[in-house]
TILUMDO-441105 format. One record per residue (C-alpha): x, y, z; residue number from 1. Coordinates in steps of 0.1 Angstrom, whole numbers, plus 5000, padded with zeros to 4 digits. Layout:
<sites>
+------+------+------+------+
!   c1 !   c2 !   c3 ! pami !
+------+------+------+------+
!    X !    Y !    Z !  NUM !
...
+------+------+------+------+
</sites>
This chain:
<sites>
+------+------+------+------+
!   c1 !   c2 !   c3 ! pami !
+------+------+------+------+
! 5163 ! 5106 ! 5221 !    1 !
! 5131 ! 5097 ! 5240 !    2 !
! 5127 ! 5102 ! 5278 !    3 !
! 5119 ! 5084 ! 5304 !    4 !
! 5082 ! 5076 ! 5319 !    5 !
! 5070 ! 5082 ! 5353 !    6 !
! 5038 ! 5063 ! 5367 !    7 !
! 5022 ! 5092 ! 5378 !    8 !
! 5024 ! 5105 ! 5341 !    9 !
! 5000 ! 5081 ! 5333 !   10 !
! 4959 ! 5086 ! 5326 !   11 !
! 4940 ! 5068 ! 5350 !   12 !
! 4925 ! 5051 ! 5322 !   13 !
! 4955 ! 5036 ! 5310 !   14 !
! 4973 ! 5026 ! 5346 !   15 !
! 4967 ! 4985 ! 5332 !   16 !
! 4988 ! 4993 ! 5299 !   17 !
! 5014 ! 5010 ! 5318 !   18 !
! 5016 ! 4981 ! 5343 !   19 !
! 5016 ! 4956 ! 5315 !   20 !
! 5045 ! 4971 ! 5297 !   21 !
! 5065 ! 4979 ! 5328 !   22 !
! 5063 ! 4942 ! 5337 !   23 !
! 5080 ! 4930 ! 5304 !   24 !
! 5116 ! 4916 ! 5312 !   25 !
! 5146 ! 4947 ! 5311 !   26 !
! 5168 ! 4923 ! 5287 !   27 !
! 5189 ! 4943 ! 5258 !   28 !
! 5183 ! 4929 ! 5221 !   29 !
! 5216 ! 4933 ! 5199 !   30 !
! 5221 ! 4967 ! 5185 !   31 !
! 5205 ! 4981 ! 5158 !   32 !
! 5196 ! 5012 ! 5142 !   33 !
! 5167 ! 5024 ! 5160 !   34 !
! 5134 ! 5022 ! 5164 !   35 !
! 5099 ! 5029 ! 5137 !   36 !
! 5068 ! 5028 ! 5145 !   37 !
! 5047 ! 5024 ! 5116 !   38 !
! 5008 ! 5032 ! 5115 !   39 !
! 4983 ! 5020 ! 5092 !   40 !
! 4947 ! 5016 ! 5087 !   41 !
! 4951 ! 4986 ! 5071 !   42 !
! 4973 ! 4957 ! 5079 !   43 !
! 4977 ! 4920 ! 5069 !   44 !
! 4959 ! 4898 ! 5072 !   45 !
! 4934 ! 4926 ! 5059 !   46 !
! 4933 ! 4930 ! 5021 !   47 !
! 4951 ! 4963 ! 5003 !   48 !
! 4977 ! 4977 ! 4986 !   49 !
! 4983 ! 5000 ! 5013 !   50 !
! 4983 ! 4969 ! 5037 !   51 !
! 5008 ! 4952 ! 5014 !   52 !
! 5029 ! 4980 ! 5012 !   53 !
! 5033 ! 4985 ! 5053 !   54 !
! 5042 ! 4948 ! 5054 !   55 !
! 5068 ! 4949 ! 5034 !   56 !
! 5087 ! 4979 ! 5045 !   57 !
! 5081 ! 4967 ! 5082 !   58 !
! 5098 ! 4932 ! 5071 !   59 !
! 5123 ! 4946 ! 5051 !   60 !
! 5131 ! 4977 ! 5078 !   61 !
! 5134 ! 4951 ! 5104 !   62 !
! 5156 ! 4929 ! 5084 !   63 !
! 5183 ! 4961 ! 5081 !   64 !
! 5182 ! 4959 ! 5120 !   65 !
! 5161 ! 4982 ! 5129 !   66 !
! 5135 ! 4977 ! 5159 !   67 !
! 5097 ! 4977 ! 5140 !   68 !
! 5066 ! 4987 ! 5157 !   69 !
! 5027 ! 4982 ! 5139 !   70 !
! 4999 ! 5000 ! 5151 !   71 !
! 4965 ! 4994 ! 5129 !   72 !
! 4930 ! 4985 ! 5133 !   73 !
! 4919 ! 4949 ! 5140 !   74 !
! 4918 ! 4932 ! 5107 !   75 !
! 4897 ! 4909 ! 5094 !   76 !
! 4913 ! 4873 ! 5082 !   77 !
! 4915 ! 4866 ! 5046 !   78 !
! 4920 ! 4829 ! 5033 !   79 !
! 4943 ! 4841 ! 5009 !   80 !
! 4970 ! 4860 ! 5036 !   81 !
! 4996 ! 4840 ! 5045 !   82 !
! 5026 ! 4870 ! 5052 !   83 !
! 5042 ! 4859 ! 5079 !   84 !
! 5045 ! 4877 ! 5111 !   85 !
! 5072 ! 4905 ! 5108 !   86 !
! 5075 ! 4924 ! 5138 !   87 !
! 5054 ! 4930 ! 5174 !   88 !
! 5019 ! 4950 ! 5168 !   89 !
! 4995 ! 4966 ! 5183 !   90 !
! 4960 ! 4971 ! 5173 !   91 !
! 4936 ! 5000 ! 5186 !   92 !
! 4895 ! 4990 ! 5187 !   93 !
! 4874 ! 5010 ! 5168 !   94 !
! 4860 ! 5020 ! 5202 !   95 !
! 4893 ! 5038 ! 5213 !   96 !
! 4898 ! 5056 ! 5181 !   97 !
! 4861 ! 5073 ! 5180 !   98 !
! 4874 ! 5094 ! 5212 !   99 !
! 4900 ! 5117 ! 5199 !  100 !
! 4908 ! 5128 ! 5234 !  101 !
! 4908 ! 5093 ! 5248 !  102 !
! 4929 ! 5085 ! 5216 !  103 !
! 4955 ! 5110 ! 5220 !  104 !
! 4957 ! 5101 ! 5259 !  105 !
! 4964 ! 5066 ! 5246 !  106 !
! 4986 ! 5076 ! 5222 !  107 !
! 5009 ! 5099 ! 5243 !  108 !
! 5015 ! 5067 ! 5269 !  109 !
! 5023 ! 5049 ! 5243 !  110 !
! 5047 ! 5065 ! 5225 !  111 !
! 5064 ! 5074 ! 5257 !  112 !
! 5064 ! 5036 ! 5263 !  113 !
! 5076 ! 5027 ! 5231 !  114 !
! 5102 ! 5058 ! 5228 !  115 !
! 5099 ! 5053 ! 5188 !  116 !
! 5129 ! 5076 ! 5168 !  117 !
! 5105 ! 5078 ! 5138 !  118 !
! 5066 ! 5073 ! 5130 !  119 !
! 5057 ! 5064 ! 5095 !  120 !
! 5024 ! 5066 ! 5084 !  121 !
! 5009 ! 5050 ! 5056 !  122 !
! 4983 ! 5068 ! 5036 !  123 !
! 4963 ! 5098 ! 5043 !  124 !
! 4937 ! 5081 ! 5058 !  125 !
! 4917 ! 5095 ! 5083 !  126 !
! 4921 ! 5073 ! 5111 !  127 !
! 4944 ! 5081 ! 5143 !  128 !
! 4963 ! 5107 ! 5123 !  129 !
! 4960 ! 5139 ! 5136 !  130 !
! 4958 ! 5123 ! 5171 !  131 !
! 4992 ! 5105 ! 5161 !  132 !
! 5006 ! 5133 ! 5148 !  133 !
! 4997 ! 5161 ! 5183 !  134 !
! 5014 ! 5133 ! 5204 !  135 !
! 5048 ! 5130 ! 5178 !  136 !
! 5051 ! 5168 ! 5175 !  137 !
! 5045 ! 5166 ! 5219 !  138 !
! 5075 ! 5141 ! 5223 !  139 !
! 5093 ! 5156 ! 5193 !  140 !
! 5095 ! 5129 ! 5168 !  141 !
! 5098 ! 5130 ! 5133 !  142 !
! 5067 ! 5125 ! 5113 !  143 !
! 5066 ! 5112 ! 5076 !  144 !
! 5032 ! 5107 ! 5061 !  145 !
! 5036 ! 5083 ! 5034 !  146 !
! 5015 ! 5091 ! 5004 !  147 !
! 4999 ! 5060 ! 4983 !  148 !
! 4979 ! 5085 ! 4962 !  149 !
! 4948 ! 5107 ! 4967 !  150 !
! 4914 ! 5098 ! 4953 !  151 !
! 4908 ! 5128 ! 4936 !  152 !
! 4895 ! 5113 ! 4901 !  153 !
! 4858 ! 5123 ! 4889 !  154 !
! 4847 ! 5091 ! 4890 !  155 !
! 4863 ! 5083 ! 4930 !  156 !
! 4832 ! 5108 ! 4942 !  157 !
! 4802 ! 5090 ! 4922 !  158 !
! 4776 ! 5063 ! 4926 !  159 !
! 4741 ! 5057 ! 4917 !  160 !
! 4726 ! 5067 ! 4947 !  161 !
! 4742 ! 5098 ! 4952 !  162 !
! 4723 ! 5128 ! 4939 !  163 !
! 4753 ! 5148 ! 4911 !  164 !
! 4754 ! 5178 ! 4931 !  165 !
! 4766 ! 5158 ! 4962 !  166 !
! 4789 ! 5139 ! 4943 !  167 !
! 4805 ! 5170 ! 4926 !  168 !
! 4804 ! 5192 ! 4957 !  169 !
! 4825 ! 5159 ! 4978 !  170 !
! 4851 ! 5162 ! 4947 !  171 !
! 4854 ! 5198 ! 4946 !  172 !
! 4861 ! 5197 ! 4983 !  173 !
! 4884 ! 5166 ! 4985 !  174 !
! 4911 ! 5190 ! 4968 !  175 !
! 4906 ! 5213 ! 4996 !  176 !
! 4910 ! 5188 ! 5021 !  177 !
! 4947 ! 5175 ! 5002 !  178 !
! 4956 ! 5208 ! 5008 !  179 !
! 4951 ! 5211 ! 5042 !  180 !
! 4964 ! 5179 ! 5056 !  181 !
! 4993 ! 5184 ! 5035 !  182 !
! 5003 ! 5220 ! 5050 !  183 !
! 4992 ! 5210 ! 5084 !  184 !
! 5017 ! 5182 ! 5085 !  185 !
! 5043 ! 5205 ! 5073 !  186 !
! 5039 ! 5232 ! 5099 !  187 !
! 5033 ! 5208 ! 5128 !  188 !
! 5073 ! 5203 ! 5134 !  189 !
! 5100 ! 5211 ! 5106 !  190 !
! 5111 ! 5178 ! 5113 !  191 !
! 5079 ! 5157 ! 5099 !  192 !
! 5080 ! 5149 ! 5058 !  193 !
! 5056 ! 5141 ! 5030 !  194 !
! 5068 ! 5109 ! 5014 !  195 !
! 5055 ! 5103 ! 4975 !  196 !
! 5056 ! 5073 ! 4956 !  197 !
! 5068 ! 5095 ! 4921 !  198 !
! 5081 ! 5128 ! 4914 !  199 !
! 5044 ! 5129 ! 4892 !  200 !
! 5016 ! 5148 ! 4897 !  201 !
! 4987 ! 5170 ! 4874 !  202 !
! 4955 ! 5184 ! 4888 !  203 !
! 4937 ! 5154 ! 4888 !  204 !
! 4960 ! 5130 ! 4894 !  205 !
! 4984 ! 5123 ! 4923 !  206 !
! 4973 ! 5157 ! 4934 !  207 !
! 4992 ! 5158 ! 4964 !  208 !
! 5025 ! 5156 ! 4949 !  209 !
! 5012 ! 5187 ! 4922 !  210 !
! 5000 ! 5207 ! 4951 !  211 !
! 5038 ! 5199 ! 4972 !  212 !
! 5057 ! 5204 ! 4942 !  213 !
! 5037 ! 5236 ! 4930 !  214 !
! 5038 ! 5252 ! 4962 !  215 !
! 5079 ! 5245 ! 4968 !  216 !
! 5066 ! 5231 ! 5000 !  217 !
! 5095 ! 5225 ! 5021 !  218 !
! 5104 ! 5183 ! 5032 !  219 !
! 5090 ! 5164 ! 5006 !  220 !
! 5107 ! 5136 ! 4985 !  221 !
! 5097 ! 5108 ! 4964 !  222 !
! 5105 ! 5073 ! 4974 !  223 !
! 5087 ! 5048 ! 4953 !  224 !
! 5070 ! 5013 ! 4961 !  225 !
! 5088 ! 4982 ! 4967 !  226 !
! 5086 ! 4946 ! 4966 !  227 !
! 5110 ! 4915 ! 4965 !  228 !
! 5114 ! 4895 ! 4930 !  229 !
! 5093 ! 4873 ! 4926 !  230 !
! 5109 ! 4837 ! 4921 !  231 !
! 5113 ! 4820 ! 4891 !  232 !
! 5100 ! 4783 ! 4903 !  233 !
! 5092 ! 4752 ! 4880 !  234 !
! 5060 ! 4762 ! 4865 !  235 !
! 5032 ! 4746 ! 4881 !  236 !
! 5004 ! 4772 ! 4885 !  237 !
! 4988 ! 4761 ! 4851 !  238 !
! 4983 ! 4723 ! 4859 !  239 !
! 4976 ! 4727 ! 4888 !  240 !
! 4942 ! 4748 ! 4876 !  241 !
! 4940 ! 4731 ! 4842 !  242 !
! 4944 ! 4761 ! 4824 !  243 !
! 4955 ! 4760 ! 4788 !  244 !
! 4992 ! 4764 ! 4774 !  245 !
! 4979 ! 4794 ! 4756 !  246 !
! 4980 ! 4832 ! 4765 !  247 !
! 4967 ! 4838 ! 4798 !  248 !
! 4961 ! 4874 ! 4813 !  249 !
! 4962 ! 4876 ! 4848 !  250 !
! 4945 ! 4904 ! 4870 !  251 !
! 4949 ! 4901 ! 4906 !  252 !
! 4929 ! 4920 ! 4925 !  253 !
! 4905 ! 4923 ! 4953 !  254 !
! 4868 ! 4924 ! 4936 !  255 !
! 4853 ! 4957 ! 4935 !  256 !
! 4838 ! 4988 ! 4918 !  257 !
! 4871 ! 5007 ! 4918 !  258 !
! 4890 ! 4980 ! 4899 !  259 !
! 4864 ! 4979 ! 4872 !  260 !
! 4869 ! 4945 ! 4863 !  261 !
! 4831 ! 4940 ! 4857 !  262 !
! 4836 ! 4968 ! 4827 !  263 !
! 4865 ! 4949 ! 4813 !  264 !
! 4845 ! 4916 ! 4811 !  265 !
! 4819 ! 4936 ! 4794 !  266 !
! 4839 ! 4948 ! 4771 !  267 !
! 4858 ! 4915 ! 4762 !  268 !
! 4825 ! 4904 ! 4756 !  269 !
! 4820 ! 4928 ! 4730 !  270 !
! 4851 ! 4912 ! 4711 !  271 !
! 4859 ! 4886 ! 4692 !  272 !
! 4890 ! 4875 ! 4711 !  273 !
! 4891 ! 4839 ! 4715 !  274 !
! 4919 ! 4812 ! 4727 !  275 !
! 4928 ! 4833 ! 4752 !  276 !
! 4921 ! 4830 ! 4795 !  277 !
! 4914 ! 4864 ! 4814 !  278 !
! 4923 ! 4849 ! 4850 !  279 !
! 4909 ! 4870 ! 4880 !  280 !
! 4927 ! 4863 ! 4915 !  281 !
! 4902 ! 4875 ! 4944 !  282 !
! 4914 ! 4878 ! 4975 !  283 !
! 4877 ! 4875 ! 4989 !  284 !
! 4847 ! 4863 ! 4971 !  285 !
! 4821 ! 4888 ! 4976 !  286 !
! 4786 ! 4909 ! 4961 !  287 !
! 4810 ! 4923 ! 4934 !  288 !
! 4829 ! 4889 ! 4924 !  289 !
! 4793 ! 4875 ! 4925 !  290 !
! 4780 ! 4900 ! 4897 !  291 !
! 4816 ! 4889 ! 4876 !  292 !
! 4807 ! 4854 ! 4879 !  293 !
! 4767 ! 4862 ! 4866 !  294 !
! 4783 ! 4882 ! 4838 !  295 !
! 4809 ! 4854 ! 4831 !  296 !
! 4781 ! 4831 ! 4824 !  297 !
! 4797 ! 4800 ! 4809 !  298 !
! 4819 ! 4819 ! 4789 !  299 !
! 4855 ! 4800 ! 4787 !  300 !
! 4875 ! 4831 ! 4780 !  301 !
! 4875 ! 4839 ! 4820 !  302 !
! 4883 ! 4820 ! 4851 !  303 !
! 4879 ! 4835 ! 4887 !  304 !
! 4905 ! 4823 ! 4917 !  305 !
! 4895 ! 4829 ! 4947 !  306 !
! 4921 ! 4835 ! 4981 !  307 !
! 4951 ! 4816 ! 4969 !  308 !
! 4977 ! 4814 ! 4990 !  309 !
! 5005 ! 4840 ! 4982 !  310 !
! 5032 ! 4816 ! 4963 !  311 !
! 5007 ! 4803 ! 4941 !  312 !
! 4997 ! 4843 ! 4933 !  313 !
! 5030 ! 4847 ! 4924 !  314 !
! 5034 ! 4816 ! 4905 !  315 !
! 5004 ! 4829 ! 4883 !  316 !
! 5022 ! 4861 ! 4877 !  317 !
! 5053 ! 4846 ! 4868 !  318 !
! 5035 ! 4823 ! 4840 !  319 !
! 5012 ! 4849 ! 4827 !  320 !
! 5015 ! 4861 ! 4794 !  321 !
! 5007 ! 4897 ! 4812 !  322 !
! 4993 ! 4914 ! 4839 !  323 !
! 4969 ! 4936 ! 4837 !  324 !
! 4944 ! 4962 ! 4856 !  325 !
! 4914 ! 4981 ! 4846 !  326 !
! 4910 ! 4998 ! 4877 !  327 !
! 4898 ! 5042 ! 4874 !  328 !
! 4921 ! 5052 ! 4904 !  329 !
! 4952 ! 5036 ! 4908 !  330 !
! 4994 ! 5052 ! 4923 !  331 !
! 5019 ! 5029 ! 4918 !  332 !
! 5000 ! 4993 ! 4920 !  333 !
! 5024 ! 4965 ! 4935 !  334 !
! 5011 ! 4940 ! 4912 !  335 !
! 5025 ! 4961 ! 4880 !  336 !
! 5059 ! 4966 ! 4900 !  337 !
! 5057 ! 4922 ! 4910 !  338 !
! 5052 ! 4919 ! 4867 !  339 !
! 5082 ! 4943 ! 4860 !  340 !
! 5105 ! 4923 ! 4888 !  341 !
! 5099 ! 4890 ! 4870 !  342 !
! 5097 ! 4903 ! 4833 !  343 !
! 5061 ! 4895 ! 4825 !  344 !
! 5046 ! 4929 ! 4810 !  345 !
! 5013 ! 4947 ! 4820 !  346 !
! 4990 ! 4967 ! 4807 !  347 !
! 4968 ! 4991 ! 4825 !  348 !
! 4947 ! 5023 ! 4821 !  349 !
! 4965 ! 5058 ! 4823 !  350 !
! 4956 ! 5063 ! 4866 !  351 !
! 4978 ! 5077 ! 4891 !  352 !
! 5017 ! 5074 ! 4881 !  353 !
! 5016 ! 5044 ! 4856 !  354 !
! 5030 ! 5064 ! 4825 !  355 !
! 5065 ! 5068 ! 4845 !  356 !
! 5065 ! 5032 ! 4849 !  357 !
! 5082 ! 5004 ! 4822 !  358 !
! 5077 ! 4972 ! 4808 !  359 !
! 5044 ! 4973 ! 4796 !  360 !
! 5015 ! 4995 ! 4776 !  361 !
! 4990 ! 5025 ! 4791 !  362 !
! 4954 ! 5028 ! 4781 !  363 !
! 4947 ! 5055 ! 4764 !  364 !
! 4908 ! 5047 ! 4771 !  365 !
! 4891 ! 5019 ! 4784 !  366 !
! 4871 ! 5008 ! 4754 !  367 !
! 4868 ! 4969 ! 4735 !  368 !
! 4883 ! 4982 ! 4707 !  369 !
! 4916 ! 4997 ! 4733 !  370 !
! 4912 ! 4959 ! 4750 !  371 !
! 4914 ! 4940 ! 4721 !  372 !
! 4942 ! 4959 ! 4707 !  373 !
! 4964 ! 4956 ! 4733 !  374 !
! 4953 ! 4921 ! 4740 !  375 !
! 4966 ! 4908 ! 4703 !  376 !
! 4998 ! 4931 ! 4705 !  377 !
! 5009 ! 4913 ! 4737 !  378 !
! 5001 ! 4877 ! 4723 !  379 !
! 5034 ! 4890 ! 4698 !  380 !
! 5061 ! 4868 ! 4718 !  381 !
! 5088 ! 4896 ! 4703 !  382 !
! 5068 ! 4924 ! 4720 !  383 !
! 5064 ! 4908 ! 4749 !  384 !
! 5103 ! 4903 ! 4755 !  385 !
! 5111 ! 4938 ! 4745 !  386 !
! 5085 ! 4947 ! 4773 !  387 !
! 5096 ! 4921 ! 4797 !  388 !
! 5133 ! 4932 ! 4795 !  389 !
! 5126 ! 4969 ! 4800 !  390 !
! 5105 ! 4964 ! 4829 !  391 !
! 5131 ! 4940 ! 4847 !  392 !
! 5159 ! 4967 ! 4840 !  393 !
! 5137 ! 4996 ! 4853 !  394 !
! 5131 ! 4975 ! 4884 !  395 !
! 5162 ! 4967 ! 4892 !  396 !
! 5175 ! 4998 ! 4893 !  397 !
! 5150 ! 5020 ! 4906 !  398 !
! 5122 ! 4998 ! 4923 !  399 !
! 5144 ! 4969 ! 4936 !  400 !
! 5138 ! 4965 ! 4979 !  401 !
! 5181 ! 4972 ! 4979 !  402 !
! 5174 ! 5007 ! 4963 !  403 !
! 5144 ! 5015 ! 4982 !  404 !
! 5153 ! 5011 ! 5015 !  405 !
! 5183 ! 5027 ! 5008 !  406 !
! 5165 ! 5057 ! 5001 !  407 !
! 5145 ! 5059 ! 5030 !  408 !
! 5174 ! 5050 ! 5055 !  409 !
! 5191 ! 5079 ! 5039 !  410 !
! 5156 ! 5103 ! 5046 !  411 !
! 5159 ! 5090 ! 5082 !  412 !
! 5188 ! 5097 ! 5095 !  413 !
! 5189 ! 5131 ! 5078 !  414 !
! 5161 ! 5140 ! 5106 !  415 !
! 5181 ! 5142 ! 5135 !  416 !
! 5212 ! 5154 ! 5147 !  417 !
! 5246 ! 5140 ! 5140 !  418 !
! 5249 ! 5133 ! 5176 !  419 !
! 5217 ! 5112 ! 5179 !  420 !
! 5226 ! 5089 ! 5149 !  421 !
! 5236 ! 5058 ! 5172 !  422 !
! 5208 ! 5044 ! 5187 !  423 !
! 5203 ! 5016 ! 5208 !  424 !
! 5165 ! 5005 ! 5216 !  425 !
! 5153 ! 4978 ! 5228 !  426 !
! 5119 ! 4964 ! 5216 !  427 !
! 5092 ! 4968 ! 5245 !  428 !
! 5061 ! 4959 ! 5233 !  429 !
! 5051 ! 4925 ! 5227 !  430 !
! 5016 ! 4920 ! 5202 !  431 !
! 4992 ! 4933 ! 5223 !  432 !
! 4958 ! 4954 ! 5219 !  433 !
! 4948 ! 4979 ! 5240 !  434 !
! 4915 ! 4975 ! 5260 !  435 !
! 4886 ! 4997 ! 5249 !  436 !
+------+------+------+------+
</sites>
């Protein structure tokens, strides 16, 4: 499907990388089904959904035998990361991907290098995209942009030092911009796709999908999130943290304005729910997470966790009563979808796609009286089975990594031609990052 690199093809600039990769041994892996390249801005051991998200589906492509390929920015080292290394990667300085035409130089050698039969990439952030994108419509590969959402809530363009008018005039024009990307991606190559997480979309939420779907835009689909089960293990978690044998609401997330969880305290605050733990798992301690623990005080009803290994995050969603979020933007969050997989319910205001998913209870409004409400209905051991059940069947048959995958194998291979559907790549780049 790809072709073949000459030397003298290469940028001057780039003659080391060439010679690097050229120098790697000529040995043939098994077969398999072809090769991905998958970019994204963030990437464990950096925190983020989005980060999460690329890790899995690189695991979980790889493990379906297909050759996997990372490129991301370097990342920062959280205590609590501990996914384990899933395929080779690459990672561009920030220094290379400031120069958009010493990016795209880099970029066209190494695709031609790497001879990828698909690039998917992860969210529509800004970085390396369109630069990504020239060089895959240049070598002819497929392109699929997959969508985790679009920050176009109110609240997304707002803080206290920003003057209203620049905040309004930012929102006003982030819809514009959507639109753009989205038909610029589209009429780069009829090969390239828009991949959404749900066939759900309004005005001011998952805007992206509304605009696709309003449009009849050509090569879209909807694909959601996945994740494996999490496993049922001897409990543990409690002891382990002396917390109480009583409900306990777990919210894990990293620590910041966006998830609100400095409004939900607040508001708990204003209740007079008591015998029950609000647990915060925090990837990272930081500014935020200091204001929560101010706020906290020495208030019993919350406890704050900070970078616990992944098994013992899981372990504290599986023996929650619930999960929950508080967060003003939001898509599909993989926490809500890890709660459905085990059959602990959630609760969570009404952001992004949540309505479509089961197993637990939307916000109508984030409010003490909404909190406390929800709070005593999900203490009801009968509601929480009914709630528990349905989220388990909804994840098995529409979330589950089996179903998933499935899907976008399916989107894959319906790119190319019949003729090109047997592939046989072998993996040429070992982890390695480009000198600035």
């Amino acid at each position: 499907m790809a072709q073949a690199f000459a030397p003298e093809a290469v940028p001057a600039r780039f003659h080391k990388v060439f010679l690097f990769y050229s120098s790697l041994p000529s040995t043939l892996p098994p077969m398999s089904k072809g090769r991905i390249l998958i970019a994204a801005y963030v990437f464990p051991p950096g925190e983020g959904g989005v980060g999460m998200a690329a890790h899995e589906m690189a695991s979980s492509m790889g493990a379906l035998d297909w050759n996997v390929h990372v490129i991301t920015r370097p990342q920062n080292p959280s205590n609590s990361s501990s996914c384990a290394k899933c395929c080779p990667l690459t990672t561009l300085p920030d220094s290379l991907t400031k120069n958009s035409a010493h990016l795209r130089e880099y970029l066209s050698v190494f695709l031609k290098n790497l001879q990828p039969d698909f690039i998917i990439y992860h969210s529509w952030a800004n970085w390396c995209r369109e630069e990504l994108l020239a060089c895959a419509q240049d070598a002819g590969i497929p392109f699929f942009l997959r969508s985790h959402g679009t920050a176009s809530n109110f609240l997304s363009y707002f803080h206290l030092n920003y003057p209203p008018f620049f905040g309004m005039k930012k929102w006003l024009c982030s819809f514009l911009k959507i639109r753009r990307d989205i038909l610029n991606i589209l009429r780069k190559s009829p090969l390239n796709h828009l991949v959404f997480l749900d066939p759900y979309g309004t005005l001011f939420k998952s805007f992206d999908y509304y605009y696709a779907s309003r449009r009849q835009l050509s090569n879209y689909v909807s694909i959601p999130n996945t994740f494996p089960a999490l496993k049922q293990t001897a409990p543990f978690f409690r002891e382990k943290y002396g917390l109480p044998s009583g409900p306990i609401f777990t919210c894990p997330a990293s620590a910041c304005s966006r998830k609100r969880q400095l409004l939900f305290i607040r508001h708990v605050k204003q209740t007079k729910l008591q015998n029950i733990v609000f647990l915060f798992l925090v990837p990272e301690r930081n500014s935020y997470a200091e204001k929560m623990e101010q706020l906290i005080g020495d208030d019993p009803r919350f406890r704050i966790l900070y970078g616990l290994p992944r098994p013992e995050v899981e372990a504290a969603i599986i023996e929650s009563t619930a999960v929950f979020l508080y967060s003003f933007q939001e898509q599909q969050p993989l926490c809500i979808l890890e709660a459905m997989s085990c059959g602990v319910p959630w609760f969570t205001p009404n952001v992004g796609a949540v309505s479509t998913l089961n197993g637990g209870i939307v916000l109508k409004k984030a409010s003490p009286a909404t909190v406390k409400k929800v709070v005593e209905s999900l203490t009801d051991e009968k509601i929480r089975e009914q709630l528990g059940q349905e989220g388990s069947r909804t994840w098995q048959t529409r979330y589950a990594p089996g179903v998933v995958y499935g899907q976008w194998e399916e989107l894959l291979l319906s790119s190319v031609q019949p003729e090109e559907k047997t592939f046989l790549h072998p993996p040429l780049f070992p982890n390695h990052s480009p000198a600035p």
